[in-house]
N, C-alpha and C positions, 0 to 999 in steps of 0.2 A: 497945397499939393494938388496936381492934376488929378482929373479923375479916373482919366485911364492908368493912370500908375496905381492910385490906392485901392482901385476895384484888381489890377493885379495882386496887389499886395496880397487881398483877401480873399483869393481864389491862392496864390502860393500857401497863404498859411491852414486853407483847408484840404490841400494838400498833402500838408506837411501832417496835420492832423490825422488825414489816413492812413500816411507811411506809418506814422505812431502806433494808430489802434491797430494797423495788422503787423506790425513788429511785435507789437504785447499779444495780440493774439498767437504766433506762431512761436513764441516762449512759451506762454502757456498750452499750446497744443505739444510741443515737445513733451513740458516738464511732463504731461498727464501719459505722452508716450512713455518718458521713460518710464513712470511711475507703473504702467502697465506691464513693459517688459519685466523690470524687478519682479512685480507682483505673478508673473506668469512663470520665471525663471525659479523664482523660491516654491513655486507648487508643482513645478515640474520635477526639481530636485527633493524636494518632501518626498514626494510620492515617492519616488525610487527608492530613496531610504526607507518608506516608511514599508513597501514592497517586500524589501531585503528585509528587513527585519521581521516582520511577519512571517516570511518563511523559513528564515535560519530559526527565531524561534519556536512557529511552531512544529520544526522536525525536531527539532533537539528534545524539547517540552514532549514529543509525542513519547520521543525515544527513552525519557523518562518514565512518564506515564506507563508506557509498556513494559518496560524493567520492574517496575514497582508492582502492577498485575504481578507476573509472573515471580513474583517474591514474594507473594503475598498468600498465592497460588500452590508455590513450592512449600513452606511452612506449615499452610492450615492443613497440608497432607500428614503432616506429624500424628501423634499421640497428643493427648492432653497436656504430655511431659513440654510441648515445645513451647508452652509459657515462661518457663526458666530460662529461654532464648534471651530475658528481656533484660538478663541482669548482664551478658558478657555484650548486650546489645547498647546498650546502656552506655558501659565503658567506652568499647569501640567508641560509639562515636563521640565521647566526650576527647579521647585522646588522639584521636584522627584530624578531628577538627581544631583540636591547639595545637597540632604536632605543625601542618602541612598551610590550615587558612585559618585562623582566630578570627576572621571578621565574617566568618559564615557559622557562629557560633547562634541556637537559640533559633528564632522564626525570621524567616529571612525579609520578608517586607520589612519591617525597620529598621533593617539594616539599609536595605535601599534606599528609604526617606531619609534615613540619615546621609548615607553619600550624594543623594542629590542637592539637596539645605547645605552639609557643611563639609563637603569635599570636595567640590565641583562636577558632581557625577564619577567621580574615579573609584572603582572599583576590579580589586584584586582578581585578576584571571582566573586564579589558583581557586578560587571561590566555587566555580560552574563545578567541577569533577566533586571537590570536596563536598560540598551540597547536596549534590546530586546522590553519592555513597550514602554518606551519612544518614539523610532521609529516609532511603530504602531501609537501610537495617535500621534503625529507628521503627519505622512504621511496621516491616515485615513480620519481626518482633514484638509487636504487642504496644507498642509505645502511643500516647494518643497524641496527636499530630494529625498537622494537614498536609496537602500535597501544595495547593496554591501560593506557599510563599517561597517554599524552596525554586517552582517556576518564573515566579516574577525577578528571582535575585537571577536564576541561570540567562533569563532572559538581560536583564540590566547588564551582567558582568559580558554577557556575550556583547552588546551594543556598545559597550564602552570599547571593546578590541578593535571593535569595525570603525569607533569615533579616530583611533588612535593607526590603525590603517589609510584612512580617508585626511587623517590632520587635518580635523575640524576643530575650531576653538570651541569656547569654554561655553557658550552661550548653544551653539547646535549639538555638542558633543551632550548635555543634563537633555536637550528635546529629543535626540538619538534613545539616550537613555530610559528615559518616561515610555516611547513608544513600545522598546522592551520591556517593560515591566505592565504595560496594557495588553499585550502580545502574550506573555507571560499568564496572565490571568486570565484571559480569552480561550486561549489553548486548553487550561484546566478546563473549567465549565462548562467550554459549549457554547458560551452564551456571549457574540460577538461584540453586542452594545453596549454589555454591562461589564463587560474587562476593558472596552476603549474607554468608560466614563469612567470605571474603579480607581485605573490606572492613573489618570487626572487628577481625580475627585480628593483620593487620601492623603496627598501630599499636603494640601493644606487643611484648615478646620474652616468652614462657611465660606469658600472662595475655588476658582478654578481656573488653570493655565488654560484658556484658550488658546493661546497662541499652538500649542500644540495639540487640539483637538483633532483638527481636522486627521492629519497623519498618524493618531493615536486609534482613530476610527479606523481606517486602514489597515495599518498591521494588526489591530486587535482582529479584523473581522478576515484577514487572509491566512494570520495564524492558527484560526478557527478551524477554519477548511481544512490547512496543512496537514491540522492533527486528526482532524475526523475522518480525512482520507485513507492519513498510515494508520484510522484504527483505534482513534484514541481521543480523552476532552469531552464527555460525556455524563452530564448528571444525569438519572432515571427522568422517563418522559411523564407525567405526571398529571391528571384529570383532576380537576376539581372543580365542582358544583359551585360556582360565586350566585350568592343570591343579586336580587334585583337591587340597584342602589336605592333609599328609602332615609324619611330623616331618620327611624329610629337605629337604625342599622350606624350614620353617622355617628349617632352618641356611643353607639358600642365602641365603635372606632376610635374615637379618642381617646377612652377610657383604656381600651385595648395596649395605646401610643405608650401612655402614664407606665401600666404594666409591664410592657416589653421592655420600656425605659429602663425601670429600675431593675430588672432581670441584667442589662444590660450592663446598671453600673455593677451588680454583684457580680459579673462574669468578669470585669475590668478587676474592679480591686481585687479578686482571687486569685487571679493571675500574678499583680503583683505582690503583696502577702505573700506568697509562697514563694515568690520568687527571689523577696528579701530576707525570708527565714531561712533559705538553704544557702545564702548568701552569708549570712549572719552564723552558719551552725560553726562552732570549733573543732571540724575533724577532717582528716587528709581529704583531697581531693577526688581521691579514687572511693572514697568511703560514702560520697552523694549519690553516683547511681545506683550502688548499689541498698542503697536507703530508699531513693527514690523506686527502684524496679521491687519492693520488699513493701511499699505503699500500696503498690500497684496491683501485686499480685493478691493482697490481704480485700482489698475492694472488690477485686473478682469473685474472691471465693465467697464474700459474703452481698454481693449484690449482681454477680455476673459478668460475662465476658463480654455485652454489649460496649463497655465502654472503653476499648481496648480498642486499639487500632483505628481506619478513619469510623467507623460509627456510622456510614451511609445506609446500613438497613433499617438502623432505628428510626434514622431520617425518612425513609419512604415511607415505612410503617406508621409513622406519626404523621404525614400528611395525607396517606390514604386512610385512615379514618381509626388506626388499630389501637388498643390499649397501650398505652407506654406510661412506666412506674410513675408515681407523682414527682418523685424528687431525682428523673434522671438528667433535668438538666444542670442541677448541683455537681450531680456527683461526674460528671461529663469534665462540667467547669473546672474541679479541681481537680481529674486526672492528668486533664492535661495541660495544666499549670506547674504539676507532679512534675510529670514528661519533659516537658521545654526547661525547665528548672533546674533539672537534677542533671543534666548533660546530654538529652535527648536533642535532637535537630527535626523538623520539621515544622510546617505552619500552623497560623491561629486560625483560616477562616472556615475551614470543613468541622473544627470542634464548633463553632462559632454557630455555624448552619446546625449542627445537631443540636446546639443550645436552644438556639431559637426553635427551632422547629417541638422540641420536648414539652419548651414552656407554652407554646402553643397551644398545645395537645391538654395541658391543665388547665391554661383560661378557661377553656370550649368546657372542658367537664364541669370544669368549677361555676359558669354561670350556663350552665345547659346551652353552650350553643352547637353548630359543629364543629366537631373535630378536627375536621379534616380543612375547613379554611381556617380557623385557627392555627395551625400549626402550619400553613401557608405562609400568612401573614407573621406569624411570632419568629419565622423564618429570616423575611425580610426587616422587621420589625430591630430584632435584636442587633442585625448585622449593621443595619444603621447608627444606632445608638451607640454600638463598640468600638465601632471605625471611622463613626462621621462621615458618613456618607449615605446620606438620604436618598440624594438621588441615582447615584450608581444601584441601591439599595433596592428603590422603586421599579427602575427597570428590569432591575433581576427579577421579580415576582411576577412582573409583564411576562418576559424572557420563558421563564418556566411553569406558566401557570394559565396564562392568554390574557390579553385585553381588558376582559372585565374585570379583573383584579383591581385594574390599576388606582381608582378614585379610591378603593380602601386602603390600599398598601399605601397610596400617598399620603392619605392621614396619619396611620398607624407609624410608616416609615418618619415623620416630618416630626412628630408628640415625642417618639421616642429620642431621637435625635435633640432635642431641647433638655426632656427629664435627662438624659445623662449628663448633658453639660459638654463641656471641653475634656471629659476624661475620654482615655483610649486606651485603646489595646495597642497602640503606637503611639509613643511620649515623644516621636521627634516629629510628628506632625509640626507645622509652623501654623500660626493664629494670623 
């Protein structure tokens, strides 16, 4: 072959070799274009949702919140007499809630885990108003409940409408969802990081959806605002003295973890125990609250009205450094296991915090330390262990207490979390 033909040859096939490598190059510059637009398209749209949601929930949340004040407000104006409020209180809302929505029956976060695991996120409209009533006289009434779960479900049932507005599938319609129920929990507390992580964190047991973090952050911390603006979402501002971190203080901490653990599993099975005895009893239906509101009232008389209603003074009183009885976080425990049991509506996490924060308050006496970070910590401590969520858990103490908490609440939060195991205060957690 001549040589000016084969030296063509191989200048054509180095040629040809270029067209190659920038034909694969300019595919691949594509595919990473595309890849960027999806990826900018999907946070663009996140946001917006996660915006709306944030704000629908926390006005609605706020609009609760301020109902439930001012009913709470109206009531304690009573006579002593208006403790017997808690028996037609009672009723109400056992037959309210099967008359009108059955699936807003009980504390409403597991009801949520549950629609998000095994209904696709679908959740009954009829739910938000129902919930919403129910709670109020529940709680107004003397009944021991929380405010936080009846929030997280108005928040979820709200986000499913807007999923079903917008005709989003199955997949953005449960991320829609989640952000409600992080929105939800942010609006109560106050506390923006630790309702976007809760919100995530309790769905499952030792795992977390990041895929929806980012826009769970989002609505958790606009629904925050929302409600603080109309007024509302608000735990007490709280000072407490953290010592230096130090190893001996670490040992404390662990030992602390163990403690709040098993406080944690006795507040878990007390709940349910009670929950299976009034299940188990053989008498008409209408004949539980008024069993239940007849427990209630006999507890009072013989140990006080602290454990009636949410129980948030005890809670200050126990982490600003004050005497709180040895065994009130028992008798917390099974009020309001009473409560939710017997046909009452309202949440587990405000009795949950008064738990913790009691048995706190007994560690610190019972080995001379403080008080008052003891029952910081047995705050976070507990709420860990009962709901598996360590680190929603952790932040919260950050959230409410500053910075220096954190290295002990993360021991105490991570020990307890372990000692309880895979039990919860919500059985439809997924492993």
């Amino acid at each position: 072959m001549d040589g000016g033909v084969l030296r063509y040859i191989q200048i054509s096939l180095k040629e040809t070799d270029k067209v190659v490598e920038w034909t694969t190059v300019m595919k691949m510059d594509t595919k990473v274009l595309r890849e960027q637009i999806l990826l900018m398209s999907s946070l663009f749209k996140w946001t917006f949702f996660a915006v709306m949601a944030g704000a629908v929930v926390g006005a609605t949340a706020a609009g609760f919140l301020l109902a439930l004040d001012m009913a709470i407000g109206y009531v304690s104006s009573f006579s002593a007499w208006r403790y017997f409020l808690i028996f037609p209180a009672l009723l109400f809302s056992l037959y309210f809630v099967r008359t009108f929505a059955p699936e807003a029956a009980g504390h409403g976060t597991e009801k949520v885990i549950d629609a998000v695991h095994r209904r696709a996120g679908i959740i009954d409209l009829k739910v938000v108003p129902v919930k919403l009533i129910a709670t109020i006289v529940t709680i107004a009434a003397g009944g021991s409940a929380g405010k936080e779960g009846p929030c997280a479900q108005i928040g979820a049932g709200l986000m499913y409408g807007i999923s079903k507005i917008f005709r989003l599938d199955e997949s953005d319609r449960k991320k829609l969802v989640i952000c409600g129920i992080s929105a939800g929990f942010s609006a109560v507390f106050g506390t923006p990081i630790t309702g976007a992580v809760f919100g995530v964190e309790v769905l499952f047991v030792g795992q977390m959806f990041y895929d929806v973090l980012l826009p769970s952050f989002i609505s958790g911390i606009v629904s925050c605002f929302v409600a603080s603006h109309l007024g509302a979402g608000h735990l007490p501002a709280f000072a407490v003295n953290v010592p230096v971190l130090a190893p001996g203080l670490i040992g404390w901490s662990l030992f602390a973890g163990i403690f709040f653990g098993i406080i944690s599993v006795f507040h878990i099975e007390c709940l349910h125990a009670v929950d299976k005895k009034f299940k188990s009893l053989n008498i008409p239906d209408w004949q539980k609250p008024l069993l239940g509101g007849a427990i209630l009232l006999v507890l009072s008389a013989f140990f006080g009205t602290r454990y009636l209603g949410l129980g948030m003074d005890t809670v200050d009183q126990a982490i600003r450094g004050y005497d709180v009885p040895i065994a009130a976080f028992a008798l917390k425990s099974f009020a309001m296991a009473v409560t939710l049991s017997c046909g009452g509506s309202g949440g587990v996490l405000t009795p949950t915090l008064f738990v913790g924060a009691a048995a706190g308050s007994l560690f610190g006496n019972l080995f001379g330390l403080d008080p008052s970070v003891a029952s910081a910590l047995g705050l976070a401590g507990v709420l860990a262990g009962s709901t598996n969520t360590p680190i929603a858990s952790t932040i919260l103490a950050m959230e409410l207490f500053g910075a220096s908490i954190a290295p002990f609440a993360g021991l105490v939060c991570a020990v307890s979390y372990v000692v309880a195991g895979h039990r919860s205060l919500y059985p439809s957690q997924v492993m």
